[in-house]
BAKE-504206 format. One record per residue: residue in three letters; residue number from 1; x, y, z of N, C-alpha, C, O in turn. Coordinates in pm, whole numbers, padded with zeros to 5 digits. Layout:
N
PADO   resn   resi      nxx      nyy      nzz     caxx     cayy     cazz      cxx      cyy      czz      oxx      oyy      ozz
PADO    ALA    NUM        X        Y        Z        X        Y        Z        X        Y        Z        X        Y        Z
...
//
This chain:
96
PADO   resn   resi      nxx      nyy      nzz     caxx     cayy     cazz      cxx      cyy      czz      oxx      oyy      ozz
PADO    UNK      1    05388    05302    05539    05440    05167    05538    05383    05094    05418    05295    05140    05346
PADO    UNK      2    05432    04992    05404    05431    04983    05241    05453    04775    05257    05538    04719    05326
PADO    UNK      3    05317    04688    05145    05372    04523    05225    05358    04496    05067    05280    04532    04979
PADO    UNK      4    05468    04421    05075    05493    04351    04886    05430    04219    04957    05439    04164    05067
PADO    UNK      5    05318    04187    04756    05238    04135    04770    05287    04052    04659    05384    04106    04606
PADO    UNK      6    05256    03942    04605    05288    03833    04541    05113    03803    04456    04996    03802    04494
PADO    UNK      7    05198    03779    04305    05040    03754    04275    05078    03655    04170    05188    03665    04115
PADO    UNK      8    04969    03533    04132    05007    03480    03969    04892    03486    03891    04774    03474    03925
PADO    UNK      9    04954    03511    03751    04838    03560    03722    04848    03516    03541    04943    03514    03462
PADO    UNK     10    04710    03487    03528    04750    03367    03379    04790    03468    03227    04758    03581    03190
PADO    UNK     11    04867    03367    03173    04952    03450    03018    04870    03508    02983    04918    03603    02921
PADO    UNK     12    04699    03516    02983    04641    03593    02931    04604    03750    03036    04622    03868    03004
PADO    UNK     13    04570    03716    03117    04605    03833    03190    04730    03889    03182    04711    04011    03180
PADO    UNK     14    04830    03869    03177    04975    03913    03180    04989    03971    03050    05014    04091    03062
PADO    UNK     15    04986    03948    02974    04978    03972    02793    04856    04105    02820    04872    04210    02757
PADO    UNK     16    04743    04089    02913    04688    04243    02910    04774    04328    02988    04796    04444    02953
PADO    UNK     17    04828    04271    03101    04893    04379    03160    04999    04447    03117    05004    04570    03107
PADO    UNK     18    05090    04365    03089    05188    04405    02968    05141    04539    02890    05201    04647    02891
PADO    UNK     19    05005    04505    02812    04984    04619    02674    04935    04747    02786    04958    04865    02759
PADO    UNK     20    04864    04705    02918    04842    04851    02984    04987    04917    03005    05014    05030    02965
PADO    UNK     21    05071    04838    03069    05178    04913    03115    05259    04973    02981    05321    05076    03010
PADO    UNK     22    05268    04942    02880    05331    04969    02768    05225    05113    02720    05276    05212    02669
PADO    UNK     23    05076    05103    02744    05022    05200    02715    05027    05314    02761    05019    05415    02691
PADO    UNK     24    05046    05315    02921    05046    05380    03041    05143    05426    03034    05151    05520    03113
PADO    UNK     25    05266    05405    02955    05441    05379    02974    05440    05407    03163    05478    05502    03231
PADO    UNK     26    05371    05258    03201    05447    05250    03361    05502    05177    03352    05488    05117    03245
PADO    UNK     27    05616    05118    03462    05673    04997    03522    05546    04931    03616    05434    04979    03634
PADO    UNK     28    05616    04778    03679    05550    04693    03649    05477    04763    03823    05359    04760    03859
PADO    UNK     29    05571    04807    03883    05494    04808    04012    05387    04921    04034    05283    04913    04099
PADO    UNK     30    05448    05056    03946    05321    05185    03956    05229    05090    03882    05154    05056    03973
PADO    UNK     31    05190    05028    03778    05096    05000    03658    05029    04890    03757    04917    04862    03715
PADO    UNK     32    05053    04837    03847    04961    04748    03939    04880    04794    04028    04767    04748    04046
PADO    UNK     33    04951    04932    04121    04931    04979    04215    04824    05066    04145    04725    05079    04217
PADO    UNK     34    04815    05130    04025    04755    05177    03956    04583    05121    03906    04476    05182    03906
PADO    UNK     35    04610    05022    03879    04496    04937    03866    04447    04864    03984    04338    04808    03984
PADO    UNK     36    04525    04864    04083    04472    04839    04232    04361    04939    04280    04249    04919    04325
PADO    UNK     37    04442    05071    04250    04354    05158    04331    04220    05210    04283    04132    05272    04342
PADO    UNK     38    04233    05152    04112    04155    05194    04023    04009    05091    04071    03889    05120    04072
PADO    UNK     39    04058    05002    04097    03955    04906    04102    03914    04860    04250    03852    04755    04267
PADO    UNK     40    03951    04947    04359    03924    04962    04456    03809    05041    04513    03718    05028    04595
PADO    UNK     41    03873    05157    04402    03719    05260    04381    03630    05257    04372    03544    05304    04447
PADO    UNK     42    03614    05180    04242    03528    05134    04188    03438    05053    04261    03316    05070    04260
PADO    UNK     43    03522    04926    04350    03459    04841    04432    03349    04917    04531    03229    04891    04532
PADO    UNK     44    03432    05042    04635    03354    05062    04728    03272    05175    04661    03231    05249    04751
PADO    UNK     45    03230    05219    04538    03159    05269    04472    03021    05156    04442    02903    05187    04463
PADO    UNK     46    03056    05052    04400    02941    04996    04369    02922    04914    04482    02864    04814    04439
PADO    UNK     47    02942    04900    04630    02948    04827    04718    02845    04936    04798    02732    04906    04837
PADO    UNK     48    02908    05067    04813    02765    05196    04861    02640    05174    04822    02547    05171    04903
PADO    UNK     49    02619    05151    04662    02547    05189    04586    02460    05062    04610    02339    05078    04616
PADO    UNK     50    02499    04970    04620    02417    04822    04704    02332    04859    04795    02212    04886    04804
PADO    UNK     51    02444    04852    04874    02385    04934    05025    02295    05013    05010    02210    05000    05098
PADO    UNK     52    02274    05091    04936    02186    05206    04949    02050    05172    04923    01947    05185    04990
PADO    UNK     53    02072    05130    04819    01999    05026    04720    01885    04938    04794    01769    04917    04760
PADO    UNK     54    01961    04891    04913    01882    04783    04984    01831    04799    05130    01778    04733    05219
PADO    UNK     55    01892    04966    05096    01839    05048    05234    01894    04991    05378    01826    04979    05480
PADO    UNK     56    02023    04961    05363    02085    04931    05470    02181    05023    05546    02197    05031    05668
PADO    UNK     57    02247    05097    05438    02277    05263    05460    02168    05367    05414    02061    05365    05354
PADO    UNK     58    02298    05513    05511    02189    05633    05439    02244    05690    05327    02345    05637    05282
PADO    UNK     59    02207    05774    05279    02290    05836    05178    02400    05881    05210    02498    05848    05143
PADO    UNK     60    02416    05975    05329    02542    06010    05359    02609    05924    05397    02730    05949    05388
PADO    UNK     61    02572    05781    05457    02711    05725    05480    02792    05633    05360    02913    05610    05358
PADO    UNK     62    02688    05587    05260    02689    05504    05154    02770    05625    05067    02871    05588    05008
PADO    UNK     63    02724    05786    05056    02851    05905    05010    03032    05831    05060    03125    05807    04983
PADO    UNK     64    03027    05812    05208    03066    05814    05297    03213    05634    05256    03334    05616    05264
PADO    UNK     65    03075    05542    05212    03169    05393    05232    03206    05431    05042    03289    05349    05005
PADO    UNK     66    03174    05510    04947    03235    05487    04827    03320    05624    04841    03319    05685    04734
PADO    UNK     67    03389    05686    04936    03500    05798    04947    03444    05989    04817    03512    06072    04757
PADO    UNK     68    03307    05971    04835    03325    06050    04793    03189    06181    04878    03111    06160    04970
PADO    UNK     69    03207    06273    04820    03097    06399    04862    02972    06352    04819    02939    06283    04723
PADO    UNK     70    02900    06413    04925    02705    06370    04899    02709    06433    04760    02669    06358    04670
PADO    UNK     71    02748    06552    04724    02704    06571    04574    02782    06509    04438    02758    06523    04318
PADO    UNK     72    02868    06445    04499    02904    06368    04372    02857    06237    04388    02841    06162    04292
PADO    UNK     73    02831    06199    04524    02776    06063    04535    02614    06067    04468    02539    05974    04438
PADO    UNK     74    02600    06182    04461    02418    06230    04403    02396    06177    04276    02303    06103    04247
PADO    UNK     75    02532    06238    04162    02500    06188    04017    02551    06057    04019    02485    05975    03954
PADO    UNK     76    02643    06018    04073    02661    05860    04072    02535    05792    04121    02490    05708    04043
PADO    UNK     77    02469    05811    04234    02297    05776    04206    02248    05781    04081    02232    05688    04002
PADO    UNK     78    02223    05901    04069    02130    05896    03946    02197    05864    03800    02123    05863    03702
PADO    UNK     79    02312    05843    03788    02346    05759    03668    02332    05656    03650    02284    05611    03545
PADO    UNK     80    02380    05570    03775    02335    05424    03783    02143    05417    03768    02092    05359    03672
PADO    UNK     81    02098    05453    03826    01912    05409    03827    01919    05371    03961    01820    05301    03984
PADO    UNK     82    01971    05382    04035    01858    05303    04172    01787    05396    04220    01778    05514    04189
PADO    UNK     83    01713    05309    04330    01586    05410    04397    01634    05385    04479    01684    05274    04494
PADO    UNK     84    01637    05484    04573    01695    05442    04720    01601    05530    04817    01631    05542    04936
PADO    UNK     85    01511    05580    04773    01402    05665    04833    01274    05591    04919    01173    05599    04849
PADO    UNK     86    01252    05535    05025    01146    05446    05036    01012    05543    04951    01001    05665    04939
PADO    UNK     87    00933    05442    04908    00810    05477    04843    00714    05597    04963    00665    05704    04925
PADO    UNK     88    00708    05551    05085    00627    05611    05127    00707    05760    05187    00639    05856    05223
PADO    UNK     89    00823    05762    05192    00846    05874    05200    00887    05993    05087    00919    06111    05100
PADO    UNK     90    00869    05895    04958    00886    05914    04812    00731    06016    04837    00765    06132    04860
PADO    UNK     91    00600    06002    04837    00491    06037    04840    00500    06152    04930    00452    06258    04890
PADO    UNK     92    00557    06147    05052    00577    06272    05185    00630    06394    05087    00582    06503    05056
PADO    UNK     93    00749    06325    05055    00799    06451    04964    00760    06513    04841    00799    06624    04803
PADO    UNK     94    00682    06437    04779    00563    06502    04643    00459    06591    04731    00426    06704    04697
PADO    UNK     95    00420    06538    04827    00342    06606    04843    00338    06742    04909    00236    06802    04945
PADO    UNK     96    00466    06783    04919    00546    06898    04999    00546    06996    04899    00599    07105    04919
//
């Protein structure tokens, strides 16, 4: 099922969207839906990575809220920089 959505959006945004869709060679509705989903990703990618961040999720579920596998959610950790390891169990595991 499928809900048309209505948006306005200023000449300068429009003048970018324009040059994506002309770049993309999409029409106007794939080239939205396109950058919808693009930036959806993204959202619950860096919305995990919060979470994790602030130790409110675990890893697997924060894998879990940005749609992807613990091992790809792994280098997306470690590209960004966070620590999401508490310190004292940071030490448990050195010392293993």
């Amino acid at each position: 099922m499928t809900t048309t959505v209505s948006v306005r959006l200023s000449k300068d945004m429009m003048k970018d969207l324009e040059e994506f869709l002309k770049e993309e060679k999409l029409d106007r509705s794939s080239g939205l839906r396109k950058l919808l989903i693009e930036a959806i990703e993204e959202w619950k990618k860096r919305r995990a990575l919060e979470k994790l961040a602030r130790g409110e999720v675990s890893f697997s579920k924060a894998a879990e809220m940005a749609g992807m596998d613990v091992w790809s959610f792994a280098v997306l950790v470690k590209e960004s920089g966070i620590s999401w390891v508490k310190e004292g169990i940071r030490e448990d595991l050195e010392a293993l």
